[in-house]
C-alpha positions as CSV (number, residue, x, y, z in Angstrom):
1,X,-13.3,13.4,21.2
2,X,-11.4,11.7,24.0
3,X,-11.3,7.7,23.3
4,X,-10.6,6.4,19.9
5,X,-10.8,2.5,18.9
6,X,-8.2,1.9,15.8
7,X,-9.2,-1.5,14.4
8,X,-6.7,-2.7,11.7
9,X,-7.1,-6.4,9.6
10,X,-3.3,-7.5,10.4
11,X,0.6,-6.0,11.2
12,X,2.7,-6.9,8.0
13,X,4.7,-4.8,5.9
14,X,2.0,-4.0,2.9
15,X,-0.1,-1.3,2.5
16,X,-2.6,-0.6,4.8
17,X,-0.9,-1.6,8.0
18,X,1.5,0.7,7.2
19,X,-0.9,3.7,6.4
20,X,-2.1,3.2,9.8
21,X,1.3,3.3,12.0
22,X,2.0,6.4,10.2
23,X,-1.0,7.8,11.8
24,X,-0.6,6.5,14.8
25,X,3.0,7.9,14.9
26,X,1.4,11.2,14.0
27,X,-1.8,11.5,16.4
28,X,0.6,10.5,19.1
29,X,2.7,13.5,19.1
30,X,0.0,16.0,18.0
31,X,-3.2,14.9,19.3
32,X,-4.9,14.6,22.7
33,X,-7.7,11.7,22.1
34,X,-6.8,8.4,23.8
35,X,-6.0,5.4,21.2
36,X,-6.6,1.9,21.5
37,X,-5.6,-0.7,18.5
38,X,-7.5,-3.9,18.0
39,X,-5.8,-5.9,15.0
40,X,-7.5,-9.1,13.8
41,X,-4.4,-10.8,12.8
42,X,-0.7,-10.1,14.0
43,X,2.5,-10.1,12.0
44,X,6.4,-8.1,12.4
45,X,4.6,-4.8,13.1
46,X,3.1,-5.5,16.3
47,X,6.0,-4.2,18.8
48,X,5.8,-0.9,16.6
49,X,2.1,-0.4,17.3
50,X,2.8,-1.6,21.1
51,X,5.3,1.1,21.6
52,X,2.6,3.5,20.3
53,X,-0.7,2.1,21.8
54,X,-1.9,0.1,23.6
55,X,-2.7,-3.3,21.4
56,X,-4.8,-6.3,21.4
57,X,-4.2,-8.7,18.5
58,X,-6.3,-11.9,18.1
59,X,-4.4,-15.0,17.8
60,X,-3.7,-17.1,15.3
61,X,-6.0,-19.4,13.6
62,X,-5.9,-21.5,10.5
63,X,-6.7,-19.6,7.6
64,X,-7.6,-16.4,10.1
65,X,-10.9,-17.6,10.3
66,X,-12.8,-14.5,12.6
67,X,-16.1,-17.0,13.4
68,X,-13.5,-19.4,15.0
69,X,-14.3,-20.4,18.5
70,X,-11.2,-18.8,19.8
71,X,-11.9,-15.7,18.2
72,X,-15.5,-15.9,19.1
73,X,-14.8,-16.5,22.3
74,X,-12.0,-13.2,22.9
75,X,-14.9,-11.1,20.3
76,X,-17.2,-11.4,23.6
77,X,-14.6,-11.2,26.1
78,X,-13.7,-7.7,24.3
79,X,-17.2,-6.7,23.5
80,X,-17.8,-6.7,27.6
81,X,-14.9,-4.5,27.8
82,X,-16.6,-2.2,25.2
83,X,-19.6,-2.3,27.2
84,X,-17.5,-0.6,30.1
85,X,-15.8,1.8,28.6
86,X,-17.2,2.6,25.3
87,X,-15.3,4.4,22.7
88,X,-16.1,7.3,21.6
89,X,-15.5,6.6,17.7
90,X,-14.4,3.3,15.9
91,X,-11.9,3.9,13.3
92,X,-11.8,1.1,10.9
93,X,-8.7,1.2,9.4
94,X,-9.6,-1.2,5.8
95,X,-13.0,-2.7,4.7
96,X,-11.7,-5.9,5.6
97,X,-11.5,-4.8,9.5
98,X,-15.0,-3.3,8.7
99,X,-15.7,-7.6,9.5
100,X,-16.0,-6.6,13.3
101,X,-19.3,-4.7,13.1
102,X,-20.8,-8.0,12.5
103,X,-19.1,-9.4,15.7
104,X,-19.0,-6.2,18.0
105,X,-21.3,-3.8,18.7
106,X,-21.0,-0.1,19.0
107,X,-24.4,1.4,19.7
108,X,-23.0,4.9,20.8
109,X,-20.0,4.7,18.9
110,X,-19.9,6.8,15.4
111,X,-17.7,4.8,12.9
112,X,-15.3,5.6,10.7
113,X,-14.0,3.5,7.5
114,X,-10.8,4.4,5.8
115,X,-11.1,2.6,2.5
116,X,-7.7,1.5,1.2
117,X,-9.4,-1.2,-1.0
118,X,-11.0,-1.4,-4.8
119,X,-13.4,-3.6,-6.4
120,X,-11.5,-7.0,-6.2
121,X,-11.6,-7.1,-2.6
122,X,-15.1,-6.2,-2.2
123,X,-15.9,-8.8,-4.3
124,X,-14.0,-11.3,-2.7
125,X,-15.5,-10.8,0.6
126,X,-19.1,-9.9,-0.3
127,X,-18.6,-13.8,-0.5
128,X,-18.5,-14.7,3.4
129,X,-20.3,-11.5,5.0
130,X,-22.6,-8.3,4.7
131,X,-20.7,-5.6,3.1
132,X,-24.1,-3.5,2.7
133,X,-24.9,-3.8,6.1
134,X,-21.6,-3.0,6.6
135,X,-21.8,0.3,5.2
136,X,-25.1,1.4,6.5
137,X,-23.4,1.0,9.9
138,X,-20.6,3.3,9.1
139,X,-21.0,7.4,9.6
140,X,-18.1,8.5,7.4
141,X,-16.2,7.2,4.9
142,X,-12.6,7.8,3.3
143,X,-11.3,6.9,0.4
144,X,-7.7,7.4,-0.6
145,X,-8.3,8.2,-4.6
146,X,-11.5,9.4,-6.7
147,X,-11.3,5.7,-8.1
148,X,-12.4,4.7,-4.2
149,X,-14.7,7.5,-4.2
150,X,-16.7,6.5,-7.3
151,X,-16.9,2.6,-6.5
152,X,-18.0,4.1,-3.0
153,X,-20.6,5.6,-4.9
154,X,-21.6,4.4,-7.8
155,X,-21.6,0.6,-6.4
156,X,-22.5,0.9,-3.3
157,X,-24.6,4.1,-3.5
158,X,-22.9,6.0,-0.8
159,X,-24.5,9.4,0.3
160,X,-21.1,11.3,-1.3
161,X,-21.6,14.1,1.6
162,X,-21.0,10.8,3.7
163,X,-17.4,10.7,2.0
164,X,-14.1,12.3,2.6
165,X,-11.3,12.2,0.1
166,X,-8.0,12.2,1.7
167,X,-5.0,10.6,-0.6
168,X,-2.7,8.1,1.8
169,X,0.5,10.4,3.5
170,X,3.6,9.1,3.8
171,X,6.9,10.7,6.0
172,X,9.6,12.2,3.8
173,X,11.4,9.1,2.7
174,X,13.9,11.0,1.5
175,X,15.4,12.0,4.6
176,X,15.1,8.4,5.6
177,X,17.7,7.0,3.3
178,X,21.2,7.4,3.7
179,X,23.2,7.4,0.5
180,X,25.4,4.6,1.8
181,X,22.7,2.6,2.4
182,X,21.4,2.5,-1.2
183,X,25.3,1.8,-2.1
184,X,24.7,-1.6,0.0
185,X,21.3,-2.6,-1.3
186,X,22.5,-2.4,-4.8
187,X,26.0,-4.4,-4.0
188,X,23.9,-6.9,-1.9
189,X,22.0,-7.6,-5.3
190,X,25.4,-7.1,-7.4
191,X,24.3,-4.4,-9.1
192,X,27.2,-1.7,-10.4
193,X,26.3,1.9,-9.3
194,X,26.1,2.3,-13.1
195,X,23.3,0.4,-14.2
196,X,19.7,1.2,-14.3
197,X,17.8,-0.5,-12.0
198,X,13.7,-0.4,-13.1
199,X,11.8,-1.6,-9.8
200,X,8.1,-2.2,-7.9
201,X,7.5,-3.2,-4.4
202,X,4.5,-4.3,-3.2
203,X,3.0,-7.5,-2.5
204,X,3.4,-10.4,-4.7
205,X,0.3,-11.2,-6.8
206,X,-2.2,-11.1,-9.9
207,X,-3.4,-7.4,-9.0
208,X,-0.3,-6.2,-8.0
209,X,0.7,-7.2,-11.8
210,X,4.0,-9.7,-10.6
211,X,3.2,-11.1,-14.1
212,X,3.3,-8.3,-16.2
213,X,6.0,-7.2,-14.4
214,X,7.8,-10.0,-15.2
215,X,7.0,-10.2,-18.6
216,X,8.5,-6.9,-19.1
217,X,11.5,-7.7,-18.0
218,X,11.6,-10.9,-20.0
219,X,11.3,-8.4,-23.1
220,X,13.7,-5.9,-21.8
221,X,16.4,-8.5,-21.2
222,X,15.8,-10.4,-24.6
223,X,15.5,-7.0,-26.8
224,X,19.3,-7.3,-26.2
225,X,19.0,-3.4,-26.4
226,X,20.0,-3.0,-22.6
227,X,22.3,-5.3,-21.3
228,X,23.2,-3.3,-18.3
229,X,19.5,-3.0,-17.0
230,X,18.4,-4.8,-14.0
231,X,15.1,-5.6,-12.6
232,X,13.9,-5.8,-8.9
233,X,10.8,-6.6,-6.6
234,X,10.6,-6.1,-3.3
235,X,7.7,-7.6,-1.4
236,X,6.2,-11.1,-0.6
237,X,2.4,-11.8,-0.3
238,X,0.6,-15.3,-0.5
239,X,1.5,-16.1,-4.0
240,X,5.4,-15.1,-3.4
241,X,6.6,-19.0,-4.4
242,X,4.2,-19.4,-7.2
243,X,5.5,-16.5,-8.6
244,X,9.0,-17.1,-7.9
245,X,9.0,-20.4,-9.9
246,X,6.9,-18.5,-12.7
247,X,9.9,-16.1,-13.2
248,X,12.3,-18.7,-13.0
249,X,10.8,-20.7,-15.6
250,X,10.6,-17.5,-17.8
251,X,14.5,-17.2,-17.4
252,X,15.8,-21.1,-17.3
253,X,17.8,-20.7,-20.6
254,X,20.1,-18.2,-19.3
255,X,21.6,-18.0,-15.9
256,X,23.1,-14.0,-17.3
257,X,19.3,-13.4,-17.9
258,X,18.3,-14.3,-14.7
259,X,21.1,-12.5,-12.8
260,X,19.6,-9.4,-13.9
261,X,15.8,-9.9,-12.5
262,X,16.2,-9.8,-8.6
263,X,12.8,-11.0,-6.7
264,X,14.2,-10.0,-3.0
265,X,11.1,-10.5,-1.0
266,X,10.1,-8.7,1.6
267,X,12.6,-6.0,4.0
268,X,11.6,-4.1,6.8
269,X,14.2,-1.4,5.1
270,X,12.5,-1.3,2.0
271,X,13.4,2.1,1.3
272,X,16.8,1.9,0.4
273,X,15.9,-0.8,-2.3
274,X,13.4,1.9,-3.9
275,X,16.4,4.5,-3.9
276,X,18.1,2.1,-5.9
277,X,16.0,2.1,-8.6
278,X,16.0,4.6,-11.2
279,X,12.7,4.4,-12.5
280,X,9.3,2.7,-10.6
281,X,7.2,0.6,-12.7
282,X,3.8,0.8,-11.0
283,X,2.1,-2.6,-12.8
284,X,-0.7,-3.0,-10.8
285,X,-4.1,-3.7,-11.9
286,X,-6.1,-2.4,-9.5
287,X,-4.7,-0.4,-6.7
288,X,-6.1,2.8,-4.6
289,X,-3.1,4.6,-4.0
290,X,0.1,2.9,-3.0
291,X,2.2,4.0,0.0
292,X,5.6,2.5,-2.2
293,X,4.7,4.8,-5.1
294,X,4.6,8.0,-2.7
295,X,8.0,6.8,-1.6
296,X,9.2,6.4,-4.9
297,X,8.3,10.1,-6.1
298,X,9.6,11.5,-2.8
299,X,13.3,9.5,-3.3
300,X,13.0,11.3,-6.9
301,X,11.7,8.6,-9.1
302,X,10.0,8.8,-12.1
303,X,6.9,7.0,-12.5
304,X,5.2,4.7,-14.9
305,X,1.9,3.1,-14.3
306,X,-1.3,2.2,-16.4
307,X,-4.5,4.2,-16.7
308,X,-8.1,2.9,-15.3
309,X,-5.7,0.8,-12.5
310,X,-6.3,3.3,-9.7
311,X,-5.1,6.5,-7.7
312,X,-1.8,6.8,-9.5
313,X,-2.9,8.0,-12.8
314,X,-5.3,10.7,-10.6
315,X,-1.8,12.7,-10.6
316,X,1.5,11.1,-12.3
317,X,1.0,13.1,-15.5
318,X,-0.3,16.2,-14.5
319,X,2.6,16.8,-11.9
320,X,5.0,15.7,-14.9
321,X,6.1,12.7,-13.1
322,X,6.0,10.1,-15.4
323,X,4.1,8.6,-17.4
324,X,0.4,6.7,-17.8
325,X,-0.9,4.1,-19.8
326,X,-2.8,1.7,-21.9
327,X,-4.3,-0.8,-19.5
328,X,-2.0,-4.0,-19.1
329,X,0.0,-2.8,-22.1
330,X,3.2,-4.5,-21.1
331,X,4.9,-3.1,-24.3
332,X,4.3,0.2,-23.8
333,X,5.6,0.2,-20.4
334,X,8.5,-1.8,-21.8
335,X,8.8,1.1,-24.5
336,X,8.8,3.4,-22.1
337,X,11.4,1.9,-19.6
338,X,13.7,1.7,-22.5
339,X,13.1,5.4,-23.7
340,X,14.3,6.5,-20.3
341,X,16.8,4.2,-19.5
342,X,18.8,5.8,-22.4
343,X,17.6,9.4,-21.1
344,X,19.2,10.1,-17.9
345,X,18.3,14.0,-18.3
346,X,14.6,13.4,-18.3
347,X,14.7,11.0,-15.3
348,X,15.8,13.8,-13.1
349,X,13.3,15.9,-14.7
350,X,10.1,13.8,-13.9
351,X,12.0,12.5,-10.7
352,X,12.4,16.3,-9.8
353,X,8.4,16.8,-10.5
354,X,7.3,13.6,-8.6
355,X,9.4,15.2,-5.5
356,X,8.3,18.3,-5.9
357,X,4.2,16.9,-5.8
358,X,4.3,14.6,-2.9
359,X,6.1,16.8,-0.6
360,X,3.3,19.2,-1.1
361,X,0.4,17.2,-1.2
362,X,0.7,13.8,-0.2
363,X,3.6,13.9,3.5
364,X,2.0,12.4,6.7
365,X,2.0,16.1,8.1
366,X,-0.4,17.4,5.4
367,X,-2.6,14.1,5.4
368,X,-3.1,13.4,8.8
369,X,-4.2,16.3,9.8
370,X,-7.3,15.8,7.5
371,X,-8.1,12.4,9.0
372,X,-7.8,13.9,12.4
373,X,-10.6,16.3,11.5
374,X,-12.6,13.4,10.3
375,X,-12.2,11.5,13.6
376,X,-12.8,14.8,16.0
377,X,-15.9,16.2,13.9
């Protein structure tokens, strides 16, 4: 394998982006195959994956539109460089990059889509292009949680010797957080080193589960059982304002109540914000298997999220760190947040187990490797 195309769907702080500069961070220092990124849309990444490959990143359009006639227009412009010097394999880094096989051609290129994605966005793209024809171009698939794996399957009736499961990988975040620097995220918010902090980042929207997230902490606040307990969100997305003004609404009455919900948006140092929380509320409805959850189990977290959602559930209980359940049952992730806020013992015990899992199954160094093999066989 000497020339690799990476093609990633944009360069913001969220998920998949991410995934992929840890990668590329990894194949740089222990792999020989030449790397090339092509990212549909840009975004506060892009010098990082400059400094690491070389990077072409359409511009901006109105709604990113990829049939634009700007797009269209650098889609041929590139495809003539293809035509040159042809890559050897096509990594698409989400389905949503997997768009470019209708506007590129790759006729002695194998492909390769890493699926970071469930049912919702499937849906919402089967809307505007060809996600079967889509697949039958694609020579290997992976997916980043048996939930991925058995939509891969069962919906789109994917050859499973076709697939690869490989969970995400994420580097130690442990020994990327300075103590100090979790003392200033929580004075920044004017949080006391004492209270307990119950937290989620990700992007801000419906499948995320902002509003059930929310909600919980609406009853949390109003049980009046924990009046030292604060709540925080770290991420922004499309829906950040409407959001924003939904929480607000929820806490109007009480200027004390709202004090104690902090919706921070999004940091480029997010990790020092999750060290400051003592226990992770995963709240999402859907999700494959969240890089921010990784980080939370390797900065000793413990880990609550709901069952039929995702990856999460694939391994929170069995590695005894935390807790899954009912679907959307925003009471009994309230109950639980309450039953360990009071419990500071058993935080360090399902923290301690989340730690203990990640480092050996899910760090870059174990995971890339695996994608590597995918990619060079």
């Amino acid at each position: 394998m000497s020339r690799v195309l990476f093609i990633g769907h944009e360069a913001t702080y969220s998920g998949a982006p991410l995934a992929l500069l840890h990668l590329l961070r990894w194949f740089r220092a222990h792999s020989t195959f030449e790397s090339e990124l092509l990212l549909l849309k840009g975004g506060p990444l892009v010098p990082v994956f400059r400094s690491l490959v070389p990077t072409t990143v359409f511009p901006r359009e109105p709604k990113e539109a990829l049939s634009s006639p700007a797009r269209e227009l650098l889609m041929r412009l590139f495809q003539e460089r293809l035509h040159r010097l042809p890559p050897d394999l096509v990594y698409l880094n989400t389905v949503v990059a997997g768009q470019t096989l209708s506007k590129l051609h790759f006729p002695s290129s194998r492909v390769v889509l890493h699926v970071h994605e469930m049912a919702s966005v499937f849906r919402l793209h089967s809307r505007t292009w060809d996600i079967a024809m889509m697949c039958s171009r694609v020579d290997r698939f992976i997916a980043v949680s048996h939930a991925v794996r058995r939509l891969l399957e069962g919906t789109f009736g994917i050859d499973p010797s076709a697939i690869r499961l490989i969970h995400e990988g994420v580097p130690d975040a442990a020994q990327a957080v300075q103590p100090e620097a979790t003392v200033r995220a929580r004075m920044e918010m004017g949080i006391s080193p004492d209270a307990v902090v119950v937290g989620m980042a990700g992007t801000v929207c419906r499948r995320k589960g902002t509003d059930l997230f929310i909600d919980m902490a609406r009853r949390l606040i109003r049980c009046g059982r924990m009046p030292s307990c604060h709540f925080l969100w770290v991420g922004e997305g499309e829906e950040y304002e409407a959001f924003r003004a939904h929480w607000q609404r929820q806490f109007a009455v009480s200027s004390v109540e709202a004090s104690r919900f902090h919706f921070i948006g999004e940091r480029s140092d997010v990790l020092p914000f999750i060290a400051a929380m003592d226990v992770f509320t995963l709240t999402s409805r859907e999700d494959p298997f969240p890089l921010a959850h990784l980080e939370a189990a390797l900065l000793e977290k413990p880990i609550l999220c709901f069952r039929d959602a995702g990856g999460a559930e694939e391994w929170v209980e069995a590695a005894s760190a935390g807790y899954c359940l009912p679907f959307g049952d925003v009471q009994a992730m309230a109950d639980a947040v309450e039953r360990l806020s009071t419990k500071p013992a058993l935080r360090a015990r399902l923290g301690a187990g989340a730690r203990e899992y990640a480092c050996r199954h899910f760090l870059i160094d174990t995971i890339a490797p695996q994608v590597r093999e995918v990619i060079e066989t």
